[in-house]
C-alpha positions in Angstrom: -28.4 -6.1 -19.3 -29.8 -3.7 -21.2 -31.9 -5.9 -23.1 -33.2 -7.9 -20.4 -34.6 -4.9 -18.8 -36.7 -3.5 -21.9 -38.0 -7.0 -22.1 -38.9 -6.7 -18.4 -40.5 -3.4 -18.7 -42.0 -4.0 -22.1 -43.7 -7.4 -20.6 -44.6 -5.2 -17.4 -46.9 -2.5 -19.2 -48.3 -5.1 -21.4 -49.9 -6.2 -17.9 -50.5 -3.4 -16.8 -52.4 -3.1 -19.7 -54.0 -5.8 -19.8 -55.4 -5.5 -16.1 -57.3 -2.0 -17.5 -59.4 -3.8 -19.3 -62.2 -3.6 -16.8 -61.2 -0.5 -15.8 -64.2 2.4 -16.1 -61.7 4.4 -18.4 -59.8 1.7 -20.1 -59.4 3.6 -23.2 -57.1 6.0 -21.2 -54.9 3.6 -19.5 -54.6 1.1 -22.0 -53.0 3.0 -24.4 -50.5 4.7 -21.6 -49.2 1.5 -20.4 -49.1 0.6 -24.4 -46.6 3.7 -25.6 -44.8 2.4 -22.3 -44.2 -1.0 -23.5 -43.9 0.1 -27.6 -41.1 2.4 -25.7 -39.0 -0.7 -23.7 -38.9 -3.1 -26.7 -37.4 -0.2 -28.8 -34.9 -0.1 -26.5 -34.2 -3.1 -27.7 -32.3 -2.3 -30.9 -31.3 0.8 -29.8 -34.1 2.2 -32.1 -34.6 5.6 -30.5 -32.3 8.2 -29.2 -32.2 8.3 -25.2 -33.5 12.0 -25.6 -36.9 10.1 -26.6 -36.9 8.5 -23.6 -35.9 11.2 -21.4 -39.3 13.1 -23.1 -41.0 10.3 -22.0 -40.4 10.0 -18.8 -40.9 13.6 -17.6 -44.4 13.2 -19.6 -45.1 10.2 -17.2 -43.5 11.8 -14.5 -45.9 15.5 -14.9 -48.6 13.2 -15.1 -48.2 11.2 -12.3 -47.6 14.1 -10.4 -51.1 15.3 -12.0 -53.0 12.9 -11.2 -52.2 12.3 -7.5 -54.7 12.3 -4.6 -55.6 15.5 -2.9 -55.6 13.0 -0.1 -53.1 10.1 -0.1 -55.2 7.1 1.8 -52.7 4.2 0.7 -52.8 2.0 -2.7 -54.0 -0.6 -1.1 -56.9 -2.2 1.3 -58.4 -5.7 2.1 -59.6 -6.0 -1.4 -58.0 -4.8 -4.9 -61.6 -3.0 -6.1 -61.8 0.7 -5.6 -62.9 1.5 -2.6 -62.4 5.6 -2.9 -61.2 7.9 -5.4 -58.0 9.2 -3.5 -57.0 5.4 -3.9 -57.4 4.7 -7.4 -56.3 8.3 -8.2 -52.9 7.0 -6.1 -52.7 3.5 -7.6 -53.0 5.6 -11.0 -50.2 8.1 -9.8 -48.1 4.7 -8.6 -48.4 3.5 -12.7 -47.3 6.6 -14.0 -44.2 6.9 -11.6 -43.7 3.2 -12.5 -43.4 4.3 -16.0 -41.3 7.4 -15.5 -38.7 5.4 -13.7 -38.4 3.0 -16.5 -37.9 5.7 -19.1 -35.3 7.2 -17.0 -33.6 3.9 -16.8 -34.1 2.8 -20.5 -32.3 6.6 -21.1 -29.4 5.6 -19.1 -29.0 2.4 -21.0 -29.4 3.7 -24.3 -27.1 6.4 -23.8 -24.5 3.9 -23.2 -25.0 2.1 -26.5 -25.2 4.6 -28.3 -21.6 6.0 -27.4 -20.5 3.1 -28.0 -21.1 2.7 -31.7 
């Protein structure tokens, strides 16, 4: 199980990634959703300790909390583009709680691999 979900997540950010690329601040974004996937496939061997991924996810978790709307108007509308800031600042929020939750998760799982060595 474990495994299956680091590749899940891993996969996830990679798209998530890959979909910044026409973002106007891809260089930011990119490389978020990056550590986020380097994070799940190291899950994968048990290669960190679930401390690492604990770190992680309240990083993500700050930062979504950062970067939410002063005015929540929704994620979505008719169309995917941008319509106002308060939405892309909450679709941006969305990805970091996205992230934070699989940190969290991966922790869990790790932790129980560990003790069992």
């Amino acid at each position: 199980m474990r495994k299956g979900i680091a590749i899940f997540f891993g996969l996830l950010f990679i798209l998530f990634a890959v979909f910044q690329y026409n973002d106007p601040d891809p260089q930011i974004w990119i490389p978020i959703y990056g550590v986020g996937a380097f994070a799940s496939f190291m899950a994968l061997g048990n290669a960190v300790r679930p401390w690492f991924f604990i770190l992680a996810g309240l990083g993500y978790l700050v930062a979504a909390i950062y970067q939410w709307p002063p005015a929540f108007e929704g994620f979505l509308l008719d169309e995917m583009g941008m319509k106002t800031i308060n939405i892309e600042l909450a679709r941006e929020s969305g990805g970091l709680a996205i992230c934070a939750i699989a940190m969290f998760i991966l922790a869990v799982l790790t932790r129980d691999r560990i003790g069992a060595r």
